[in-house]
VOPAGU-2260 file (C-alpha; in pm, 1 decimal, decimal comma):
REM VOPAGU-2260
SITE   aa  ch    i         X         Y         Z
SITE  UNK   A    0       0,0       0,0       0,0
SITE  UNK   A    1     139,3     317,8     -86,5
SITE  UNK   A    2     -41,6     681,8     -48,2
SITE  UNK   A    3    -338,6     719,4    -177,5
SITE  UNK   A    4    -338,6     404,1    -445,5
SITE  UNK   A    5     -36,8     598,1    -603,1
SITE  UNK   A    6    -386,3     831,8    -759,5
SITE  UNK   A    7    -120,2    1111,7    -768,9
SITE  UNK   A    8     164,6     904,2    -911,8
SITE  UNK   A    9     462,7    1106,3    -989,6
SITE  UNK   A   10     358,1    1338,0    -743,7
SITE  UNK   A   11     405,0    1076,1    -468,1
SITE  UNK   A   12     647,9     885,6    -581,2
SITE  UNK   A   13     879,6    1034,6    -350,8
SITE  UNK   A   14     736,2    1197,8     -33,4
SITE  UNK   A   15    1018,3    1529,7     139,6
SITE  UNK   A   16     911,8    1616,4     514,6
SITE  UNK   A   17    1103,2    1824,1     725,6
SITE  UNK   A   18    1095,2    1860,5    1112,2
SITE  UNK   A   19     961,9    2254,3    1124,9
SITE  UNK   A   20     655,0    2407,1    1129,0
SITE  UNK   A   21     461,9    2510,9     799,6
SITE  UNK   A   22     522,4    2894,5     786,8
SITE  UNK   A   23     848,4    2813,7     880,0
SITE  UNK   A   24     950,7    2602,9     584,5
SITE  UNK   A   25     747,2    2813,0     343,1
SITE  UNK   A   26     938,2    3108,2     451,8
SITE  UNK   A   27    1290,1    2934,6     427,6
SITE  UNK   A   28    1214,2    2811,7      80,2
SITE  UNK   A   29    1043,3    3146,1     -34,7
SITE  UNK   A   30    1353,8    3327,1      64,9
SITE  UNK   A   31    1560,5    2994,3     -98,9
SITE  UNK   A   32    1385,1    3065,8    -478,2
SITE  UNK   A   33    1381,4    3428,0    -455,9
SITE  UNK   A   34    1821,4    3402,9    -426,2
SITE  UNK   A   35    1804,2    3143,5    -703,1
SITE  UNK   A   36    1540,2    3280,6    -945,0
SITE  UNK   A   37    1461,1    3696,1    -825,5
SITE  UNK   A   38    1173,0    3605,2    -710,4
SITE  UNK   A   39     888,8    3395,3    -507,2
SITE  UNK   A   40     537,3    3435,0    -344,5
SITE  UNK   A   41     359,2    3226,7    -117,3
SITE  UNK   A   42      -8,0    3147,0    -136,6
SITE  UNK   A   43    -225,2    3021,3     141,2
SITE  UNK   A   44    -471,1    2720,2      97,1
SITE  UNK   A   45    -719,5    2562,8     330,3
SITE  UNK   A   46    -751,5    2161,7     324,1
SITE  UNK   A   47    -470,0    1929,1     290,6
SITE  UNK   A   48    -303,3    1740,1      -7,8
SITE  UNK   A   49    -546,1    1598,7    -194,3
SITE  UNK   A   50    -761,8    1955,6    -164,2
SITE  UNK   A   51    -475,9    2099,1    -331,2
SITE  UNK   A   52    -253,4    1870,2    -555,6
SITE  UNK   A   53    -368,5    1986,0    -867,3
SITE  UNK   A   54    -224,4    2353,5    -793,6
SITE  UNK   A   55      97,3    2175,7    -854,2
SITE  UNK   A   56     -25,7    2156,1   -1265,1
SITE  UNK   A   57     107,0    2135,0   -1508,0
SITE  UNK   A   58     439,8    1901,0   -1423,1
SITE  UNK   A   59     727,8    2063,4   -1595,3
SITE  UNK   A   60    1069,2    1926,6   -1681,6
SITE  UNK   A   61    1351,4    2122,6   -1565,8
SITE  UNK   A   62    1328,9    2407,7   -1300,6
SITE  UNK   A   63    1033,0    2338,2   -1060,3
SITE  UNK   A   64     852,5    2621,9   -1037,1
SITE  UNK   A   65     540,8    2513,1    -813,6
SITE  UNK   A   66     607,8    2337,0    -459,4
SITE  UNK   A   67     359,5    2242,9    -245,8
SITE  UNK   A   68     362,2    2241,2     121,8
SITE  UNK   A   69     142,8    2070,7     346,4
SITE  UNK   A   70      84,9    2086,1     700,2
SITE  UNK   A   71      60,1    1726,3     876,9
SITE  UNK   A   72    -107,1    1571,0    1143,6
SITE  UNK   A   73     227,6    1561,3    1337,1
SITE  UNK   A   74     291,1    1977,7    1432,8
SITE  UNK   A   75     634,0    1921,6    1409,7
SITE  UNK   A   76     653,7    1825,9    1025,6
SITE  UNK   A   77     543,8    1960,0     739,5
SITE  UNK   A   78     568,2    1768,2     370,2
SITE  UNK   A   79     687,4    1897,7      80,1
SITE  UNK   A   80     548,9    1804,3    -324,8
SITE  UNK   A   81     680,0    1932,5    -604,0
SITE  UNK   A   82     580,3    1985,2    -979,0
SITE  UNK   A   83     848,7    1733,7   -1153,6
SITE  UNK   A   84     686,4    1592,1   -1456,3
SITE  UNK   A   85     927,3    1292,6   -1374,5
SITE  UNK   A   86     788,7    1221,2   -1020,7
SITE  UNK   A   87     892,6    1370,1    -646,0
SITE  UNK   A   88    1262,7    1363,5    -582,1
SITE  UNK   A   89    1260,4    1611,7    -301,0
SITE  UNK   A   90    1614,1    1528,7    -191,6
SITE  UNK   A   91    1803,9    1843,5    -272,7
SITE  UNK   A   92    1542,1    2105,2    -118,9
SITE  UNK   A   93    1488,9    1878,4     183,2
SITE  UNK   A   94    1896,4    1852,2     217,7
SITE  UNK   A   95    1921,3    2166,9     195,9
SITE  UNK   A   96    1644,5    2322,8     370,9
SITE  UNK   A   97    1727,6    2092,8     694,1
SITE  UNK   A   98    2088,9    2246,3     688,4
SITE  UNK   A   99    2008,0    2653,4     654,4
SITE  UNK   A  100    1702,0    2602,1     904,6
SITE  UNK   A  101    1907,4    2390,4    1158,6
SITE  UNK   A  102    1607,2    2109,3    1168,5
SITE  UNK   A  103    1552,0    1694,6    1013,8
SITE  UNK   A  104    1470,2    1662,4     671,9
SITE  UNK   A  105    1356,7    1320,5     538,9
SITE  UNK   A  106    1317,0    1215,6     185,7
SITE  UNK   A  107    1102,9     815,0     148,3
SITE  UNK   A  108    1043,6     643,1    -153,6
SITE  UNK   A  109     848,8     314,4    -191,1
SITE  UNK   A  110     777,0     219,0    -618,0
SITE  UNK   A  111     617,1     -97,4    -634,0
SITE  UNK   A  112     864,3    -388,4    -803,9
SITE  UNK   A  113     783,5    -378,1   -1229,0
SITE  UNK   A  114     601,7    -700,8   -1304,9
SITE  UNK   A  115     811,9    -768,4   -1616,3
SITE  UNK   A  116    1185,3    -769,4   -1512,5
SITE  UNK   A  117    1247,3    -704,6   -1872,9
SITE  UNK   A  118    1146,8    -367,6   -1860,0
SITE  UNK   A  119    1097,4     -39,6   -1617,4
SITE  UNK   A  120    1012,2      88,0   -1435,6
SITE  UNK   A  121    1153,7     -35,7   -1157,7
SITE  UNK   A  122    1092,4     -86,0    -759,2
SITE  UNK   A  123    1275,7      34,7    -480,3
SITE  UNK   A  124    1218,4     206,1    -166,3
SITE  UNK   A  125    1436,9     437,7       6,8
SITE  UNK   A  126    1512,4     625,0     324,6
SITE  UNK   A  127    1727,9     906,2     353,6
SITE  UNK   A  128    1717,0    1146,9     718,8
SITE  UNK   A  129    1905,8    1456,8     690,3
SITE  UNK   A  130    2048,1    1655,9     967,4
SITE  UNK   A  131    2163,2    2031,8    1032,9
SITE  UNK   A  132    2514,4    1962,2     968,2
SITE  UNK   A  133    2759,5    1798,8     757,7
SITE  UNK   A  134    3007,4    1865,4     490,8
SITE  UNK   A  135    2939,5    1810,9     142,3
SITE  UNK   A  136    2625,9    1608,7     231,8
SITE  UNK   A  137    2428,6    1669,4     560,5
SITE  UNK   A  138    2243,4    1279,0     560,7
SITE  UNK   A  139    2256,6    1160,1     888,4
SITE  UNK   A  140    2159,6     765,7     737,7
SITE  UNK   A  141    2028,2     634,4     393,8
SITE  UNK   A  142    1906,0     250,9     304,6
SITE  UNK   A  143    1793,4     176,1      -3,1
SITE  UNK   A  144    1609,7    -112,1    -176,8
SITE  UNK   A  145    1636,0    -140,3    -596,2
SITE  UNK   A  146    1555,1    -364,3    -862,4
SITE  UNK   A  147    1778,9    -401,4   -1148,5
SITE  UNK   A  148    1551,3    -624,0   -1382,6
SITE  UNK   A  149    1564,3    -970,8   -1230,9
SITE  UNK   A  150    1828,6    -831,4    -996,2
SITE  UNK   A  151    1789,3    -666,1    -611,6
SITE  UNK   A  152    2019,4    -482,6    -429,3
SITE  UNK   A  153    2060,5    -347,5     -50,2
SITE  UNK   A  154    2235,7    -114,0      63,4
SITE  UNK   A  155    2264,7      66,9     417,2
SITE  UNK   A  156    2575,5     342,6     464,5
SITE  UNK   A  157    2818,9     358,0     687,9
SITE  UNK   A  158    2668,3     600,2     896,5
SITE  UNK   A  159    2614,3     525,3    1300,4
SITE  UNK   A  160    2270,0     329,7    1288,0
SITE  UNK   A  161    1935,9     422,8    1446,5
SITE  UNK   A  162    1786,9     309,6    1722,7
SITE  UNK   A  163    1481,8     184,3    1539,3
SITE  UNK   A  164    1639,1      13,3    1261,5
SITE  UNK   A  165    1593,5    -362,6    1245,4
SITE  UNK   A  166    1966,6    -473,4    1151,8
SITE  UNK   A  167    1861,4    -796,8    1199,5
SITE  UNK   A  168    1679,0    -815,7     854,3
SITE  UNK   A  169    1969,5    -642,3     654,4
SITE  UNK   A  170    2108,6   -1008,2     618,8
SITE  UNK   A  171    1842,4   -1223,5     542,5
SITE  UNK   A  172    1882,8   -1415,8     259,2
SITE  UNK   A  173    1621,5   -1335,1      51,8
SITE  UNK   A  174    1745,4    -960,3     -35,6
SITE  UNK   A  175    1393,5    -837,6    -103,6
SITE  UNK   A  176    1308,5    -892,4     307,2
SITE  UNK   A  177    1601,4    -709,0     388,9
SITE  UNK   A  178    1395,9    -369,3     317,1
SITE  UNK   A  179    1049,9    -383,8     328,2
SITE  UNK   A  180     753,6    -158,1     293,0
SITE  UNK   A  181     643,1    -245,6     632,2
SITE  UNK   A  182    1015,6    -182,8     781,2
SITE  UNK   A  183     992,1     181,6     606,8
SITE  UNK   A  184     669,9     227,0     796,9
SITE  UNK   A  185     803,9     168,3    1112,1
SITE  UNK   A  186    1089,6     352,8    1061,3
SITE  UNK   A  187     897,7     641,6     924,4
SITE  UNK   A  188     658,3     617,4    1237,1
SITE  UNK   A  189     938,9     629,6    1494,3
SITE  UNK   A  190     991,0     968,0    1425,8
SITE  UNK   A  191     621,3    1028,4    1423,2
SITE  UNK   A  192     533,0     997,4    1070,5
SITE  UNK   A  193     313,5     780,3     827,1
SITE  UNK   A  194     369,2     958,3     484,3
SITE  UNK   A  195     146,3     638,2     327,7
SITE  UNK   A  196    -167,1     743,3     512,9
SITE  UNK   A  197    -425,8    1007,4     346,7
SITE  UNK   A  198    -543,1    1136,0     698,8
SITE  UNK   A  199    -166,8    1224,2     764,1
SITE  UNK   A  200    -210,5    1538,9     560,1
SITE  UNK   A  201    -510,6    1751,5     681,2
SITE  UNK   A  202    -342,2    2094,1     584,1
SITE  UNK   A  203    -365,0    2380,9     589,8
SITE  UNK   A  204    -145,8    2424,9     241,6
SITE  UNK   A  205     126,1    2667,9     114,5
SITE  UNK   A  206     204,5    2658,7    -281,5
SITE  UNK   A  207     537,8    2832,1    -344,7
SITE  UNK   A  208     577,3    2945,1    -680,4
SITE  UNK   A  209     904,6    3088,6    -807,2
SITE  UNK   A  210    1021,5    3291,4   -1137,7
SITE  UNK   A  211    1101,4    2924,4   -1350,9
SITE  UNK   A  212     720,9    2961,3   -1393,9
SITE  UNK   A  213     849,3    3231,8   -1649,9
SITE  UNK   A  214    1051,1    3008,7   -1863,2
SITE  UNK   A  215     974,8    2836,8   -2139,0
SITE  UNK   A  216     936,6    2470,9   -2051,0
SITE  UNK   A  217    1085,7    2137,3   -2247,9
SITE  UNK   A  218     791,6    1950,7   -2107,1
SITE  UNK   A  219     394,0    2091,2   -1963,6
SITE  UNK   A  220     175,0    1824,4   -1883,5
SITE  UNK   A  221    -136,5    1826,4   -1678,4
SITE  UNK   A  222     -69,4    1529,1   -1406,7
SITE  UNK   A  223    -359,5    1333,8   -1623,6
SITE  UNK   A  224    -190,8    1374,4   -1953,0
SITE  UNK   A  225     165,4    1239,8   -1717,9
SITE  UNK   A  226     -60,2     930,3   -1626,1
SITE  UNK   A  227    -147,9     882,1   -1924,0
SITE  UNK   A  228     185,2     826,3   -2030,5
SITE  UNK   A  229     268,1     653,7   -1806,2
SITE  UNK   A  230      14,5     374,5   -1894,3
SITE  UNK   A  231    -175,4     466,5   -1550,7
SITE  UNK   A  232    -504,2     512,6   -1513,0
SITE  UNK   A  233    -693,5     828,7   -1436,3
């Protein structure tokens, strides 16, 4: 199970949170695009994600010019969405955004395993945490979970671990059990989040929208017309 029936798929094929109140992140990245691009404004919304996905259209290649920010149930996070026609891949904003506002950052990933191994796309699932220090990269502990084709891989850094990680599965011999859905869960939910649950995101929202929005775009896609694509249905 994954958020939502993966409706919003590449929206949520990543999911960004970090540990900081929602005005406080929207301000932080506001100020963020406006060094980058000249310019940003905020925009207040009532309801939560699904109230307010679609203000991420269209999906754009390159610069992403509409980020969404979402209060969660949890006071002490707040997710992050943005507009990549190629699907969520918060990691440099959250990375970043931990650092200059001295808070956790945490970047998930869960993509169902491709039923023909001859062809993509394919599963994984991922954890990254980020911290407010650290020198190039500020991740405090990343495991990962991908398929290759046929082929899985794990792999856990050599970072100190957490005390809620179950070590004991990161040698089982089956490599697929050594990262599980359910493990990412209960990771996730030891620092008080369950990004795969609808009710975690009541809102209210923030959409960001920088200068890119200017710019002429490779790719413009509504997410249905993405879908679509994708050979997903709407």
């Amino acid at each position: 199970m994954t958020l939502l029936n993966d409706r919003y798929v590449p929206i949520t094929s990543g999911l960004g949170f970090l540990e900081a109140p929602l005005g406080e992140v929207a301000q932080a990245l506001e100020q963020w695009r406006v060094a980058i691009h000249g310019s940003a404004r905020q925009e207040r919304f009532l309801g939560g994600f699904e109230d307010n996905v679609l203000k991420l259209e269209p999906l754009v290649s390159g610069w992403t010019s509409r980020e969404l920010l979402v209060a969660t149930s949890n006071p002490n996070w707040t997710a992050f969405f943005d507009c990549d026609v190629l699907g969520g891949d918060q990691k440099t904003p959250i990375s970043y955004l931990a650092k200059t506002m001295g808070c956790h950052g945490l970047f998930v990933c869960s993509v169902p395993a491709s039923k023909d191994a001859s062809r993509g796309p394919w599963g994984g699932i991922q954890y990254k945490l980020y911290g407010p220090v650290g020198t190039p990269s500020n991740y405090v502990r990343a495991i990962s979970l991908s398929q290759d084709g046929a082929r899985w891989s794990f792999d856990a850094d050599d970072k100190p671990v957490l005390d809620f990680e179950e070590v004991e599965a990161y040698t089982s011999r089956k490599v697929r059990d050594r990262f599980t859905l359910d493990m990412l869960k209960r990771y996730c939910a030891a620092l008080g989040l369950h990004p795969f649950d609808a009710e975690f995101y009541p809102g209210p929202s923030i959409l960001v929208t920088n200068a890119s929005e200017l710019q002429t775009q490779e790719t413009s896609l509504t997410l249905a017309e993405v879908r679509e694509r994708m050979g997903l249905s709407n």
